[in-house]
mmCIF file of the C-alpha atoms, coordinates in Angstrom:
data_MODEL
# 
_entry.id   MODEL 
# 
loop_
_atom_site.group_PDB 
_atom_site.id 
_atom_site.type_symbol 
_atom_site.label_atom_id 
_atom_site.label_alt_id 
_atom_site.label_comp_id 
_atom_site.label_asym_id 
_atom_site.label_entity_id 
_atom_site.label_seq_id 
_atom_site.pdbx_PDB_ins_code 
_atom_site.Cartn_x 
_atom_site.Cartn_y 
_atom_site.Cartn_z 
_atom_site.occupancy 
_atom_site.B_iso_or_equiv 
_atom_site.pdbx_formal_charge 
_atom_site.auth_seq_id 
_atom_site.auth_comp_id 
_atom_site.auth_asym_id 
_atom_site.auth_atom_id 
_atom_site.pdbx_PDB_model_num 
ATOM 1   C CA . UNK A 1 1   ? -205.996 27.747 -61.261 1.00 0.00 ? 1   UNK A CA 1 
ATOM 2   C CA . UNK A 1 2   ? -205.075 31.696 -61.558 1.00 0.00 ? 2   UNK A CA 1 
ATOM 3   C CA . UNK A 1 3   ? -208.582 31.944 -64.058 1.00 0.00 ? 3   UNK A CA 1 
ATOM 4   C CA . UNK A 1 4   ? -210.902 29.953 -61.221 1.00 0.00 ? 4   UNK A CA 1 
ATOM 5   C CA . UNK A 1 5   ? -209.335 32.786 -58.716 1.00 0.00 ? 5   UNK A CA 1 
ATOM 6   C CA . UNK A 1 6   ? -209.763 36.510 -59.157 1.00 0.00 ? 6   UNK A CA 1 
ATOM 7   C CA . UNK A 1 7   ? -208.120 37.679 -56.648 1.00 0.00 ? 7   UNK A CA 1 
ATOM 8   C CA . UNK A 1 8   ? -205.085 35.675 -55.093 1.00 0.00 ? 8   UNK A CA 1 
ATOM 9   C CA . UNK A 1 9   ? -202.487 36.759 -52.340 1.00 0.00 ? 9   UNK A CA 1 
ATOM 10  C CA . UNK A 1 10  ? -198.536 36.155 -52.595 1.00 0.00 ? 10  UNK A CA 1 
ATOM 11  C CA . UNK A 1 11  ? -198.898 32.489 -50.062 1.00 0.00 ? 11  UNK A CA 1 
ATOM 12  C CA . UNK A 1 12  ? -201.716 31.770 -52.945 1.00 0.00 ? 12  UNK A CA 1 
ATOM 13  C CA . UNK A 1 13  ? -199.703 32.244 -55.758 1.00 0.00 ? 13  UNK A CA 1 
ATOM 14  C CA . UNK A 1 14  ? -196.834 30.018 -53.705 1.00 0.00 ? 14  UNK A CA 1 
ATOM 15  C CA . UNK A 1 15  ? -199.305 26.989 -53.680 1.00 0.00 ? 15  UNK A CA 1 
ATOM 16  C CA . UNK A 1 16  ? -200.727 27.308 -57.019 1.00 0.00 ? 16  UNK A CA 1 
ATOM 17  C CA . UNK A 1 17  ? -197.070 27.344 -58.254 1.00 0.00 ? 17  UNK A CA 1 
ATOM 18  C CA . UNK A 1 18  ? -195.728 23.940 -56.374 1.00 0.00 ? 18  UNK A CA 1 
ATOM 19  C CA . UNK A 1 19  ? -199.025 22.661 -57.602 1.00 0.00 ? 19  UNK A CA 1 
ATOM 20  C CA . UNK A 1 20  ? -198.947 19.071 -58.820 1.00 0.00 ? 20  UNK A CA 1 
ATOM 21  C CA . UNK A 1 21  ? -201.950 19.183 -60.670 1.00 0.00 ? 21  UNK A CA 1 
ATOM 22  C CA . UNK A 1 22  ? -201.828 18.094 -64.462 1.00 0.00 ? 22  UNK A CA 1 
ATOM 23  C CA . UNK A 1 23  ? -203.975 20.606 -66.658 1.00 0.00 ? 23  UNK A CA 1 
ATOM 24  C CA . UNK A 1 24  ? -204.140 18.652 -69.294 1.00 0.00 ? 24  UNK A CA 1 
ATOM 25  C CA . UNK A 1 25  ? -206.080 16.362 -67.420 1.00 0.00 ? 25  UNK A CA 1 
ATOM 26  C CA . UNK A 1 26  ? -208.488 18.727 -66.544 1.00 0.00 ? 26  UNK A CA 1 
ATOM 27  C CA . UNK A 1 27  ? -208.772 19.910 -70.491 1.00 0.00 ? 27  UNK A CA 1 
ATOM 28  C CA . UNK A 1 28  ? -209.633 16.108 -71.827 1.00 0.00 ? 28  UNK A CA 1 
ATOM 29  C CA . UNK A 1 29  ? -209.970 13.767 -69.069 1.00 0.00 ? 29  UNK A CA 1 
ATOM 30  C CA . UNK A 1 30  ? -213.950 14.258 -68.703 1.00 0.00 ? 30  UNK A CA 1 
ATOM 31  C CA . UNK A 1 31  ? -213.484 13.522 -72.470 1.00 0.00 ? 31  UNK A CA 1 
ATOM 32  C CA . UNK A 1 32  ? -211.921 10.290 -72.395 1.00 0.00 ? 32  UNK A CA 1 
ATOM 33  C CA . UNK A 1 33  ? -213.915 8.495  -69.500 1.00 0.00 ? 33  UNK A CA 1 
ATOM 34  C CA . UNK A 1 34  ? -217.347 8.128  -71.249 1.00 0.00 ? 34  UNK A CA 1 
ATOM 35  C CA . UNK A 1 35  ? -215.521 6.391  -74.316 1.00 0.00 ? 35  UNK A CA 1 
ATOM 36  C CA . UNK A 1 36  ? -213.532 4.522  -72.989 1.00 0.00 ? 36  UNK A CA 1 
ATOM 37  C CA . UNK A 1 37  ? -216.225 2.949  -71.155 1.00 0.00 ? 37  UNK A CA 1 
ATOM 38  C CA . UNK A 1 38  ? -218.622 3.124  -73.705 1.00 0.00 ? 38  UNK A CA 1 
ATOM 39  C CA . UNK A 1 39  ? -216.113 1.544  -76.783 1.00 0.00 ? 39  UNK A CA 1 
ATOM 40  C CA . UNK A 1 40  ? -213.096 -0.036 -74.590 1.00 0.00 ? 40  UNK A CA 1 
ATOM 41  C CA . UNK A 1 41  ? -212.221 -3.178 -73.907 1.00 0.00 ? 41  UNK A CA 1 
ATOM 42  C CA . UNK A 1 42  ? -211.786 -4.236 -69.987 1.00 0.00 ? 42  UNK A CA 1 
ATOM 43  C CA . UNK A 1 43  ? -208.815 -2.857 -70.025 1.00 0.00 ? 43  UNK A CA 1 
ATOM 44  C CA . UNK A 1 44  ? -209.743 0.488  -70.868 1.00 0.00 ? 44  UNK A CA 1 
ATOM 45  C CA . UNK A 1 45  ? -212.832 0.555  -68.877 1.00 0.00 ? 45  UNK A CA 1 
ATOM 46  C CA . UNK A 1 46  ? -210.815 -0.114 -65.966 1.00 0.00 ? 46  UNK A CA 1 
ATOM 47  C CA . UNK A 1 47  ? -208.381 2.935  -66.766 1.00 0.00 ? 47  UNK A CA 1 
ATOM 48  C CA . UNK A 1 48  ? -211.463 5.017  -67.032 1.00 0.00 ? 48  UNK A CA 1 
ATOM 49  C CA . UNK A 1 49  ? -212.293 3.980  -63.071 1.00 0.00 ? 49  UNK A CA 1 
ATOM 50  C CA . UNK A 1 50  ? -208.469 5.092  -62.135 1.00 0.00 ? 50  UNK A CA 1 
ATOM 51  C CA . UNK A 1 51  ? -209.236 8.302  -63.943 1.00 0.00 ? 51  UNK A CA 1 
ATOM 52  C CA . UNK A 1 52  ? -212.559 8.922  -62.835 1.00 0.00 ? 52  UNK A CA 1 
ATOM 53  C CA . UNK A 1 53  ? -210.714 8.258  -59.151 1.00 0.00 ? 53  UNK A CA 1 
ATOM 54  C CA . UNK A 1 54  ? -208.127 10.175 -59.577 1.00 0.00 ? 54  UNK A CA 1 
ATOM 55  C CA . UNK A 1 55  ? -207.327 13.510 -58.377 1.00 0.00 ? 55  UNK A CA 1 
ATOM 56  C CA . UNK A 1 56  ? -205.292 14.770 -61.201 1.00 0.00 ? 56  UNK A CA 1 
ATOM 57  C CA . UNK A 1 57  ? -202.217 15.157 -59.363 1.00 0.00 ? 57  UNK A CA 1 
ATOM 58  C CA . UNK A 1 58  ? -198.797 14.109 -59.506 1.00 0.00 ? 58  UNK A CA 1 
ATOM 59  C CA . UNK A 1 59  ? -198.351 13.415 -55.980 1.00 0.00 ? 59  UNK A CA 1 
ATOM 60  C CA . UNK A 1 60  ? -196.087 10.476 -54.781 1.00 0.00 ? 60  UNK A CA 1 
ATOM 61  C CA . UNK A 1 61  ? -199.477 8.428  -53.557 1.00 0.00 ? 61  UNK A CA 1 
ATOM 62  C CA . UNK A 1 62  ? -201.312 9.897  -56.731 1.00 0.00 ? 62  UNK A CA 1 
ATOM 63  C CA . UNK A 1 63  ? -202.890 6.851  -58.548 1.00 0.00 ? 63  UNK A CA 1 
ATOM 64  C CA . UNK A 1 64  ? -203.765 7.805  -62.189 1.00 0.00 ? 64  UNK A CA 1 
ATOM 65  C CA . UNK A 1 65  ? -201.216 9.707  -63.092 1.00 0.00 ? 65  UNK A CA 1 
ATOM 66  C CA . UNK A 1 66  ? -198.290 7.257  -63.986 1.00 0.00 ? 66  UNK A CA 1 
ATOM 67  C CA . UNK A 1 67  ? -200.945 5.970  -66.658 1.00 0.00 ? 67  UNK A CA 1 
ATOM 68  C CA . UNK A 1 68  ? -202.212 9.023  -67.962 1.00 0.00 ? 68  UNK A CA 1 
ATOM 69  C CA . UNK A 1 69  ? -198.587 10.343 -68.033 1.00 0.00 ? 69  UNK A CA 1 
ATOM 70  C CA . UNK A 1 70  ? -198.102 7.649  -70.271 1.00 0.00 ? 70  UNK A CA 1 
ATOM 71  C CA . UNK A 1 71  ? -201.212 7.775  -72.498 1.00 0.00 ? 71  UNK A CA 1 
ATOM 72  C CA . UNK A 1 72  ? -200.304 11.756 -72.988 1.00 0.00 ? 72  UNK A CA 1 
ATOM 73  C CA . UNK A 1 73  ? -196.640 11.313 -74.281 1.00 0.00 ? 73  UNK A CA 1 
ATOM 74  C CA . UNK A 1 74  ? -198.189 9.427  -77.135 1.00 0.00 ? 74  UNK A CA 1 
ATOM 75  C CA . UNK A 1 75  ? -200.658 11.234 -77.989 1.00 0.00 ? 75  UNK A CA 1 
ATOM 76  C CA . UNK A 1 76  ? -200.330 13.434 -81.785 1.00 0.00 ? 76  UNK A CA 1 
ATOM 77  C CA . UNK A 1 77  ? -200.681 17.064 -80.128 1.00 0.00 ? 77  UNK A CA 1 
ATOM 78  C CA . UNK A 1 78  ? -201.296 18.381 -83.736 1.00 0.00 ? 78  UNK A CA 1 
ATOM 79  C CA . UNK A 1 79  ? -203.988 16.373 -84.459 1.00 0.00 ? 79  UNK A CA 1 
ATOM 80  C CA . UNK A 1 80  ? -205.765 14.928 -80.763 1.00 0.00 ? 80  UNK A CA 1 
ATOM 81  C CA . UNK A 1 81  ? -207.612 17.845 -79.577 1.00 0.00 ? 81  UNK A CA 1 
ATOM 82  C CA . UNK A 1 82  ? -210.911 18.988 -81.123 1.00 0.00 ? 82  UNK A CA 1 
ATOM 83  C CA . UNK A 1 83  ? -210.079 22.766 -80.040 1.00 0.00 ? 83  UNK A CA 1 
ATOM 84  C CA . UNK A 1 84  ? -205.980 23.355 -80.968 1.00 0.00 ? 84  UNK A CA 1 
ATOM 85  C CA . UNK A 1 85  ? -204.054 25.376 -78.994 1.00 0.00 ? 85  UNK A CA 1 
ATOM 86  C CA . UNK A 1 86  ? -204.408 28.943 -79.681 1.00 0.00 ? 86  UNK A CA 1 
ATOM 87  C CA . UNK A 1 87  ? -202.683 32.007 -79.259 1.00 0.00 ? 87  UNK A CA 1 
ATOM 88  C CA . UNK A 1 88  ? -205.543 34.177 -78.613 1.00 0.00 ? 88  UNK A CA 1 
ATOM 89  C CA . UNK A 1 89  ? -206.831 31.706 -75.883 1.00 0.00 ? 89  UNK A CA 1 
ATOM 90  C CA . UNK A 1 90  ? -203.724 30.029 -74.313 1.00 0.00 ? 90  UNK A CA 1 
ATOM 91  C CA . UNK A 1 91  ? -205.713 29.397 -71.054 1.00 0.00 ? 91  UNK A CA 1 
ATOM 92  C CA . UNK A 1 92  ? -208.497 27.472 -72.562 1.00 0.00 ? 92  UNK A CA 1 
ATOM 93  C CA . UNK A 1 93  ? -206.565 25.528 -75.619 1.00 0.00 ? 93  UNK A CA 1 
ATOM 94  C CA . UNK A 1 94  ? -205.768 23.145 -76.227 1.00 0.00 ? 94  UNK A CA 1 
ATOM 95  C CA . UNK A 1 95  ? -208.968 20.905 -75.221 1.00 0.00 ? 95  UNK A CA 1 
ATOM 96  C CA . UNK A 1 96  ? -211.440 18.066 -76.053 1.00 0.00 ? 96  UNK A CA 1 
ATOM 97  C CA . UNK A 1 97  ? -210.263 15.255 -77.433 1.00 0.00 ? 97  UNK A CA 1 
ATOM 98  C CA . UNK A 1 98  ? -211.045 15.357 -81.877 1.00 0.00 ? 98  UNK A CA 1 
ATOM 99  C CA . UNK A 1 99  ? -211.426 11.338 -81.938 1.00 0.00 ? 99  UNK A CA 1 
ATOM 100 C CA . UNK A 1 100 ? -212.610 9.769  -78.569 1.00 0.00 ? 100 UNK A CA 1 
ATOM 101 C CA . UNK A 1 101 ? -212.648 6.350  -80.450 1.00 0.00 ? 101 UNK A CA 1 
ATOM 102 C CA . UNK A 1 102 ? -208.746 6.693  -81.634 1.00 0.00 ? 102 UNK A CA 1 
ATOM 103 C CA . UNK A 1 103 ? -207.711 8.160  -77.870 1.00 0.00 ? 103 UNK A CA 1 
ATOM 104 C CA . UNK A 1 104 ? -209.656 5.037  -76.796 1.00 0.00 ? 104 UNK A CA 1 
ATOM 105 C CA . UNK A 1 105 ? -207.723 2.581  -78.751 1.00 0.00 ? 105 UNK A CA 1 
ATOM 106 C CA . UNK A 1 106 ? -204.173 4.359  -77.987 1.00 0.00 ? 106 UNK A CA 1 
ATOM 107 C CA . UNK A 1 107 ? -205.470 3.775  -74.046 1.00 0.00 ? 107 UNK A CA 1 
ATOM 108 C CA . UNK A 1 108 ? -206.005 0.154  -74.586 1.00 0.00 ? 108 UNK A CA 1 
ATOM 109 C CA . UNK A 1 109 ? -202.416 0.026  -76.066 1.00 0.00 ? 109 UNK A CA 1 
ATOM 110 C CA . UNK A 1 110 ? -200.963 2.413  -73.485 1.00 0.00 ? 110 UNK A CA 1 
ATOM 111 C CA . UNK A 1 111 ? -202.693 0.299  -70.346 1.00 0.00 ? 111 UNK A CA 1 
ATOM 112 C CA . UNK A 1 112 ? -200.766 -2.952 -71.384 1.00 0.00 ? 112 UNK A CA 1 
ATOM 113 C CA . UNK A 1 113 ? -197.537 -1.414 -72.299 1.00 0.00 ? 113 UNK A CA 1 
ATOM 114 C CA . UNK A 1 114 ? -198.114 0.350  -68.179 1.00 0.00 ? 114 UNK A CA 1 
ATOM 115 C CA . UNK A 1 115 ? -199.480 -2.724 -66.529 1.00 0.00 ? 115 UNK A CA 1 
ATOM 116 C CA . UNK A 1 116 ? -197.219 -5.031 -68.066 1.00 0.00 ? 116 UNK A CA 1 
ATOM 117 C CA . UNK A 1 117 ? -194.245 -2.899 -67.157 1.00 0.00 ? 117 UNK A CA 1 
ATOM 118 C CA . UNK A 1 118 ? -195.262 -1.733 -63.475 1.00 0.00 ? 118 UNK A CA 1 
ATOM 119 C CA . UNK A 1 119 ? -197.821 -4.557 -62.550 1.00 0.00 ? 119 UNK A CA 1 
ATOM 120 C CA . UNK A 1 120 ? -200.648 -2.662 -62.039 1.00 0.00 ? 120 UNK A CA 1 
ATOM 121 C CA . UNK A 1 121 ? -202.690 0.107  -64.577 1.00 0.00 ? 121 UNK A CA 1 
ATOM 122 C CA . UNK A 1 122 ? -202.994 2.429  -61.265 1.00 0.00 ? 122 UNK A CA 1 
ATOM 123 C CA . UNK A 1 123 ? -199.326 2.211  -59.635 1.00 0.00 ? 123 UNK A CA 1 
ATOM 124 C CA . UNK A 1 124 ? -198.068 5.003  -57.759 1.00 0.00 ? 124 UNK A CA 1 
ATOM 125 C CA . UNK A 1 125 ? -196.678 7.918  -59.315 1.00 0.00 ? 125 UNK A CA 1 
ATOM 126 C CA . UNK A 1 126 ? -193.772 7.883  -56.806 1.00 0.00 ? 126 UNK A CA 1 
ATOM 127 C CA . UNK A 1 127 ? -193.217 4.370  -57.691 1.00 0.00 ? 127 UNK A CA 1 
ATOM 128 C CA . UNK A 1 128 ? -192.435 5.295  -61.180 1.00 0.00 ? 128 UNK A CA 1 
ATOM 129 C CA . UNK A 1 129 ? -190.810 8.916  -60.267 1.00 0.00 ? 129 UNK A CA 1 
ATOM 130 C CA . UNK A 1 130 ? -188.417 9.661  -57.392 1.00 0.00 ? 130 UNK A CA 1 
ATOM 131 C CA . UNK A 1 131 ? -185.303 11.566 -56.842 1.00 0.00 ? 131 UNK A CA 1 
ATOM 132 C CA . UNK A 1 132 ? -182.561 9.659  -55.025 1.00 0.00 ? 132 UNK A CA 1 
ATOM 133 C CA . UNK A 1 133 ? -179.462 11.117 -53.417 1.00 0.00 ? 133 UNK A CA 1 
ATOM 134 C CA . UNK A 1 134 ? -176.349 9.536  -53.111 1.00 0.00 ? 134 UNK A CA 1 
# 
């Protein structure tokens, strides 16, 4: 957000920082929707519609992000991206994905464990993550 903005006033840098925008889904989503339609099964081709939906937020309506939440926490973040994270470049790195055919497969794994457990591949992020009081 801060490097697509050169200039940004004090109510801008309030917004950008209650943002619920995932980054990393900006760095290898546009990397993961071609394969997965192109090698998936029908299960991963229809995770790839959700994503290529989705607005990469993790708003309480937001419908993507429960499963790419999931997808992500299993991912190897030593060995998944074909540019590691870097010191010099902590902006930019870590992104694309350094086997679209393995990310695939963990997808098709990841979208039954998710619709088995919530029903549905594209279920609400607030249906899956809330805060209750009392």
């Amino acid at each position: 957000m801060l490097a697509a903005d050169e200039s940004i006033s004090f109510e801008e840098m309030i917004t950008y920082k209650h943002s619920t925008r995932m980054e990393l889904a900006d760095r290898i989503l546009d990397g993961l929707i071609p394969p997965a339609r192109k090698y998936g099964n029908e299960l991963a081709k229809r995770a790839a519609d959700i994503f290529a939906k989705w607005d990469r937020q993790a708003d309480a309506d937001s419908r993507g992000a429960v499963l790419f939440t999931a997808w992500a926490d299993k991912l190897d973040f030593d060995t998944a991206f074909s540019q590691p994270w870097s010191e010099s470049q902590p902006r930019t790195t870590p992104d694309g994905l350094a086997n679209p055919k393995a990310a695939v497969e963990l997808l098709e794994t990841v979208g039954a464990e998710v619709e088995k457990k919530y029903g549905s591949l594209d279920v609400n992020w607030g249906k899956v993550f809330r805060l209750r009081a009392g």
